[in-house]
N, C-alpha and C positions, 0 to 999 in steps of 0.2 A: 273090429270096428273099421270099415270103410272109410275113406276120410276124401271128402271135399278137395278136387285138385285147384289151386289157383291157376286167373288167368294170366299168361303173361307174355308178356313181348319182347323178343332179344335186340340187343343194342350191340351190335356186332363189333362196332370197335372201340368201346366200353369193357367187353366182354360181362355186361351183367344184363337181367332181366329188370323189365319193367311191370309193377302188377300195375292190372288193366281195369280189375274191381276190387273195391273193398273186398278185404277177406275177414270172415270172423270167422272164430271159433271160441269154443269154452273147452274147458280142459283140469280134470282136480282142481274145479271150482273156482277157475282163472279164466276171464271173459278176455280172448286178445282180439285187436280188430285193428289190421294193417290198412293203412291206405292207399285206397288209389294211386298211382303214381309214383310209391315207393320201390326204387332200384335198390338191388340184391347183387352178392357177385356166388349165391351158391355156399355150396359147401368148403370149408376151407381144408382142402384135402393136400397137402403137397401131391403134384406130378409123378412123382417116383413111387406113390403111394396108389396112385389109381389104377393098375394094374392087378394089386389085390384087394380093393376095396370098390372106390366109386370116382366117377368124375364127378367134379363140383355141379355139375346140372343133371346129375341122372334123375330120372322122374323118384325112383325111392328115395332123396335125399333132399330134393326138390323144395317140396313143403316144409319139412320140419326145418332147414336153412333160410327158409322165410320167416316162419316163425321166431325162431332162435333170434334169427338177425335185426328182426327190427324188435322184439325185447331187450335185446343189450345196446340198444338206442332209444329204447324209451324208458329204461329200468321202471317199468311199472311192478315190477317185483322183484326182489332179491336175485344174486348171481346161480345162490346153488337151486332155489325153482325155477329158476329160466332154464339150469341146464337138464334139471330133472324133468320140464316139462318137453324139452327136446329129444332125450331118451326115450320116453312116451311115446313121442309123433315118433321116431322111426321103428319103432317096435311096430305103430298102429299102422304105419306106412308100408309093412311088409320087410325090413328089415331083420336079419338074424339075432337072437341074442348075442350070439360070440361080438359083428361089428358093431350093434346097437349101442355094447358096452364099451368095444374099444375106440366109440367115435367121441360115447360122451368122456370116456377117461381122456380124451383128448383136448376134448373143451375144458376139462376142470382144468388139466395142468396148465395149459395156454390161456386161457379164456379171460385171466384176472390183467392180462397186456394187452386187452379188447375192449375191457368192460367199460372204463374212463372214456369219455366223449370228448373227441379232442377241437381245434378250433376249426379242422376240415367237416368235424362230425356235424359240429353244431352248425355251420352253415347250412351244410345241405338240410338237418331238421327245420332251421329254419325258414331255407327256399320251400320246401315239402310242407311246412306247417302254414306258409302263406296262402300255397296252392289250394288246401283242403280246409280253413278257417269258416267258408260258410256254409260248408256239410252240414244236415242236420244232427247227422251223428259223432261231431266232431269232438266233444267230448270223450266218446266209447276211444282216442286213437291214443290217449291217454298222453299227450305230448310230455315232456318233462315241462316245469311250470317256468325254467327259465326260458327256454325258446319261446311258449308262450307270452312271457314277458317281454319280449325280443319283438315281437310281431303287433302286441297291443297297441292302440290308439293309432295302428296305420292303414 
């Protein structure tokens, strides 16, 4: 399966991307749909590691670290589908099984010190949640219902 590249723009000294359009996708019957304007910092690869694997921006990891990243920001589904839907995009992304597997056993072991939204998280959902509030598709970006509460009646 060929997969939809997002567009995005680098923030050089952020070191993250900025997506440029909504991205949807559906996936084992999970509709994700990132928004606009949502900054990424890639794959979370340590440096010592990209040598045999990937740098956090290589275009095969590109995607599915989009994905991945703003689901463990919007927990619109459980930790072990988000990471299995992750598995999935780098497989579908051209990725090997051998690192497919040892990227997501990566995220399982680490992933539960990520998964918690903390008060830097919630900020930025909530600057991002203000930005994109009268999309008409704003519903599909599935915000968590407290940042949406965060942003109500303003």
């Amino acid at each position: 399966m060929a997969l939809r590249q997002p567009i995005v723009a680098p923030h050089a000294a952020e070191n993250t991307y900025e997506l440029r359009r909504d991205y949807r996708l559906e996936l084992e019957g999970v509709a994700v749909v990132v928004p606009k304007f949502f900054t990424f910092d890639g794959a979370s690869i340590p440096a010592p590691a990209w040598l045999f694997t990937y740098t956090p921006f290589h275009p095969d990891v590109m995607l599915p670290s989009l994905i991945h990243d703003w689901m463990y920001y919007n927990h619109q589904e459980n930790r072990e589908i988000t990471d299995d839907i992750f598995f999935t995009l780098l497989k579908n992304n051209g990725v090997s099984n051998f690192m497919a597997n040892a990227m997501w056993g990566a995220v399982r072991a680490g992933g539960d010190f990520f998964w918690d939204n903390h008060d830097d998280d919630i900020a930025m959902l909530t600057a991002l949640c203000r930005k994109v509030r009268r999309r008409p598709n704003f519903d599909g970006y599935k915000f968590p219902e407290d940042v949406i509460a965060r942003i109500s009646g303003n």
